[in-house]
N, C-alpha and C positions, 0 to 999 in steps of 0.2 A: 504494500500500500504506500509506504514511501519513498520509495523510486517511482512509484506510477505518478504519485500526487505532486513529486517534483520534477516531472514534464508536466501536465498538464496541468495543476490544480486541481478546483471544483467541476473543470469544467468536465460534461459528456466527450468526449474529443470522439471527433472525424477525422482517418485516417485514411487519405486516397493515396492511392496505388501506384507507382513509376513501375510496369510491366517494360524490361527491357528487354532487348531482340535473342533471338536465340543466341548465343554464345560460342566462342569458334569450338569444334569438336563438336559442334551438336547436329543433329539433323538437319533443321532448318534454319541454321544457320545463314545469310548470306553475303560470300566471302565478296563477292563484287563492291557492295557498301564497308566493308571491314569494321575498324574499330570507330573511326569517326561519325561510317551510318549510326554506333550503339550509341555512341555520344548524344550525336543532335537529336534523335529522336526520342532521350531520354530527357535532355536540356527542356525541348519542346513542352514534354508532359509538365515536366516540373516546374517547367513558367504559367503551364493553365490553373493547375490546382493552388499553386499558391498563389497567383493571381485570381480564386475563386474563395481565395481566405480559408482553406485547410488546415486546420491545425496541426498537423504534420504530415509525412508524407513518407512511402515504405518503399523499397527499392527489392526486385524481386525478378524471379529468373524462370516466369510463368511461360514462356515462349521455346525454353528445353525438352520439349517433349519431344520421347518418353522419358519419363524424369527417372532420376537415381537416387538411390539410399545412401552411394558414398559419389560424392562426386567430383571430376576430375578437379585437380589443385588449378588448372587452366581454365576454369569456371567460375573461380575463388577470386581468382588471381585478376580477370577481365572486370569482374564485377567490380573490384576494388578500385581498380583503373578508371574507369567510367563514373565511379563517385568520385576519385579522387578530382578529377577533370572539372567537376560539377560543385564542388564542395565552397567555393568563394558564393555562388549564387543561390546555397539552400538557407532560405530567410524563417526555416521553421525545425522544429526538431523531427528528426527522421531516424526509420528503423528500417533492418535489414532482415530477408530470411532466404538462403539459398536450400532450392528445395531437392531433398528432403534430406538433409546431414544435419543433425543439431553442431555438430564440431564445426563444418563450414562457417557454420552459422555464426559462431559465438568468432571466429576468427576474422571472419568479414567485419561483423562488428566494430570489435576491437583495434582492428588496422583503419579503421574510417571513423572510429570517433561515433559512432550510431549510436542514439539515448535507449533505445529498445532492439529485442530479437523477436522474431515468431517463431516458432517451431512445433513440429509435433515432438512432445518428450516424455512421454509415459503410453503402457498399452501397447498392444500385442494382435496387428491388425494381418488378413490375410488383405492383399491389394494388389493393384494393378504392376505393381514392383515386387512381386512377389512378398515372402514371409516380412514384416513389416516389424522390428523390433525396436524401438529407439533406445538409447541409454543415458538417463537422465544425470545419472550419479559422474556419468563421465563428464557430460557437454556442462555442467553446472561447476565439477572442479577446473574442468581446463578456461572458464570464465574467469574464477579467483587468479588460476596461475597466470592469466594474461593481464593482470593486476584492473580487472572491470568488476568490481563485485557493485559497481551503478548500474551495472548494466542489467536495465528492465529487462524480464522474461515473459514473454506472452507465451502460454503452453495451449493450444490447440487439442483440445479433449475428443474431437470430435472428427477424424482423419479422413479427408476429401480421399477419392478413388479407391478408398478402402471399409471393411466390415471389421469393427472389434471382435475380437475371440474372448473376447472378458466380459463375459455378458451378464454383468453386473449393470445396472441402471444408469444411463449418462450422469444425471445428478451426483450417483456415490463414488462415480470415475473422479469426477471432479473433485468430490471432496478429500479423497485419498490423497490427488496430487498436490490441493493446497497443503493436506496433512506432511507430507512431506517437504514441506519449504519450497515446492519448485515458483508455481509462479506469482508473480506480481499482477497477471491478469490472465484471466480463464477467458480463450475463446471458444463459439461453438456455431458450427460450421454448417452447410448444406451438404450433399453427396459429392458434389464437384464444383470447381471453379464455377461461380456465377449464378450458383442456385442456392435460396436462403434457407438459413437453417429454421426448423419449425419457431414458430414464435413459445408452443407449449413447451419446446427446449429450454428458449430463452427462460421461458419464468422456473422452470422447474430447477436447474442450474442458478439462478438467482436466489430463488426462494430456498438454497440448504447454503449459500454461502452470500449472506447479506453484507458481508464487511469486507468482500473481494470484490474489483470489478471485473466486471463478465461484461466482454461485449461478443457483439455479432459479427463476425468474421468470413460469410460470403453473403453473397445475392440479397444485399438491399438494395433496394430501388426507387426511383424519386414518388411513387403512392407507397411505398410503405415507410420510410424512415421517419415519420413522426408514430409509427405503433409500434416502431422496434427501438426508440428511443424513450418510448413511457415505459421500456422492461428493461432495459439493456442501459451499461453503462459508459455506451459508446459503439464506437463501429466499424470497421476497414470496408472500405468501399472499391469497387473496378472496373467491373463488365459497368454498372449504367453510368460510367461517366464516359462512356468511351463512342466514337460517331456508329449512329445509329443501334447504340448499347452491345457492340461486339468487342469480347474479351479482347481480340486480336488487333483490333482498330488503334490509333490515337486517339490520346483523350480529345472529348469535344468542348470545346472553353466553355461555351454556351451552355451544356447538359451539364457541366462541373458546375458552374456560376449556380446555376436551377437550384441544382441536388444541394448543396451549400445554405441556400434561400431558405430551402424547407426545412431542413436539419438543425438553423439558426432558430427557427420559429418556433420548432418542436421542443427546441431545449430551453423554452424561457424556464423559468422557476417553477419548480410544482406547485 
């Protein structure tokens, strides 16, 4: 709670998405545009959202598919590059999550200065990456050894392209993982990129851990982010800021500005 409250405060914080291009070694990658394509078109995003008054903003490597559980150091390594490039012009606090290594993770981080990580770090999912085991105990020490223990942990209880094998109740999943010191904020997710998690989630995850924040971590959308901001306490947002609400698009300044608009309105005072 205070690492979370010292980015953001009081406030619900809205957290839009810098989705960068796929990365050299990845499928769709493309080598013609090289490193400068990843640049400006990262630059791009990051001048709509914070010109849309984002209150931070998360830098991420959604364009890697089919994604990895350990992934290349040349993944890590570009990512860091393209923030580092970008780092005089980020006028907000931003977070980092390369998916799926919690270790990348906490490394990218910490070599760019990032106030927060996502990751999936607990749970035992079968997935699209096959057997899905993350290891919290690691990704959490090798944080301290990188001497970042500021560094906010967003723990994702709820694994996009995967089914839990712990079929225990999302609620007590979560409670276990705060029980164990991991995160600073519980997200909780829909099945995949760009589809919202149930809102009966949301409350049910809220209602066992009222002194954590819990926010919503895919598919809000500009009609629903004033009823996922009356449960949730905050939100990472992507697919609907982006032209004509495609993951894969650039964000649209215009649907940013919107989503923003509404999001301001929803969070006045209860």
């Amino acid at each position: 709670m205070d690492r979370f409250r010292s980015i953001f405060g009081d406030v619900r914080p809205v957290i839009g998405m810098v989705h960068l291009g796929a990365l050299p070694g990845a499928p769709l990658h493309d080598a013609r545009a090289g490193l400068e394509g990843l640049v400006e078109s990262a630059r791009a995003d990051l001048a709509a959202l914070q010109a849309a008054g984002f209150d931070a903003v998360m830098f991420g490597n959604e364009n890697d598919r089919p994604y990895e559980l350990k992934v290349d150091t040349a993944s890590t390594a570009t990512m860091a590059y393209v923030i580092g490039r970008l780092r005089s012009e980020i006028t907000v606090p931003f977070g980092v999550n390369v998916l799926w290594d919690p270790m990348a993770t906490v490394a990218l981080a910490a070599a760019t200065g990032a106030a927060f990580a996502r990751e999936i770090l607990t749970g035992l999912y079968a997935s699209d990456m096959g057997l899905w085991s993350p290891d919290a105990g690691a990704a959490m020490r090798y944080r301290d050894r990188l001497d970042r223990r500021d560094l906010a942990m967003f723990a994702n209880v709820s694994a996009e392209f995967a089914d839990s094998l712990d079929r225990r109740p999302l609620p007590d999943r979560a409670r276990s993982a705060v029980f164990s010191s991991i995160p600073d904020a519980v997200l909780v997710s829909g099945q995949i990129t760009g589809e919202p998690a149930a809102l009966s989630d949301l409350e049910a995850v809220k209602a066992v851990l009222p002194e954590v924040p819990v926010l919503a971590n895919t598919g809000v959308k500009h009609d629903t982010v004033a009823d996922v901001l009356a449960v949730a306490d905050g939100c990472i947002v992507g697919s609907a800021l982006k032209v004509d609400g495609d993951t894969w698009a650039p964000v649209d300044p215009e649907r940013a500005a919107d989503f923003m608009a509404r999001a301001r309105a929803a969070r006045r005072p209860r």
